[in-house]
C-alpha positions as CSV (number, residue, x, y, z in Angstrom):
1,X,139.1,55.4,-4.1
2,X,136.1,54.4,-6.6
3,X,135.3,50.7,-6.3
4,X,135.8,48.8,-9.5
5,X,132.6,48.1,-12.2
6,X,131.3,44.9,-12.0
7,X,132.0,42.5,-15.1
8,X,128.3,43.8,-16.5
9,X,129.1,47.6,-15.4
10,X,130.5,49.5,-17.4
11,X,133.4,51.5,-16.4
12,X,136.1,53.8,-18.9
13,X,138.2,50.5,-19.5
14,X,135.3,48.0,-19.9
15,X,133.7,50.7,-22.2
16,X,137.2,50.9,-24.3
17,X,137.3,46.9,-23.8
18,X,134.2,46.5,-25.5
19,X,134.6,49.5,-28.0
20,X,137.6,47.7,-29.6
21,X,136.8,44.1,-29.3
22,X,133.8,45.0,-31.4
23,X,135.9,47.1,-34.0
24,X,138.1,44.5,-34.8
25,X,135.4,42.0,-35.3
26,X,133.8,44.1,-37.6
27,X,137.6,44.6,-39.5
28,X,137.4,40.4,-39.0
29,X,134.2,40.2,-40.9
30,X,134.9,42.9,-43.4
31,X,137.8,41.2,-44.7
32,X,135.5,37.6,-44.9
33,X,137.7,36.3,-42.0
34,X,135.5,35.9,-38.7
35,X,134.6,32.8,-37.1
36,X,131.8,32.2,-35.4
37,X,133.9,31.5,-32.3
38,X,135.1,34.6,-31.9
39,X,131.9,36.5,-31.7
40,X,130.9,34.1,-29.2
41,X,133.8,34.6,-27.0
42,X,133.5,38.0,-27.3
43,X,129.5,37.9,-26.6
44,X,130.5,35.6,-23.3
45,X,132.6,37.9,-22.3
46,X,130.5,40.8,-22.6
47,X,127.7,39.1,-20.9
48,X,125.5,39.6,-24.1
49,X,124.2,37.5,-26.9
50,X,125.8,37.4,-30.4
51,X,123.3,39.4,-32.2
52,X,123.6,42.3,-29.8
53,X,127.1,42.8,-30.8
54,X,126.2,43.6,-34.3
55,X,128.8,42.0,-36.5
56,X,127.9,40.5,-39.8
């Protein structure tokens, strides 16, 4: 068995992980309704900064 991705690796879940947590903050922000919380969380979690996520 395949050892797990690291939380900075990325790996067919983590890719989907990321894939969708950055499609619904775009849907947050298109409907006006994001806080800047969420894309920090998000960033944190990601183990990037806020810009690279690319939302707003």
């Amino acid at each position: 068995m395949p050892p797990s991705p690291g939380p900075h690796q990325a790996g067919p879940t983590a890719a989907m992980g990321r894939e969708g947590s950055v499609a619904r903050l775009m849907d947050l922000d298109t409907r006006g309704e994001l806080p800047t919380t969420h894309v920090r969380l998000v960033a944190s979690a990601m183990g990037v900064t806020e810009r690279a996520l690319g939302t707003g």
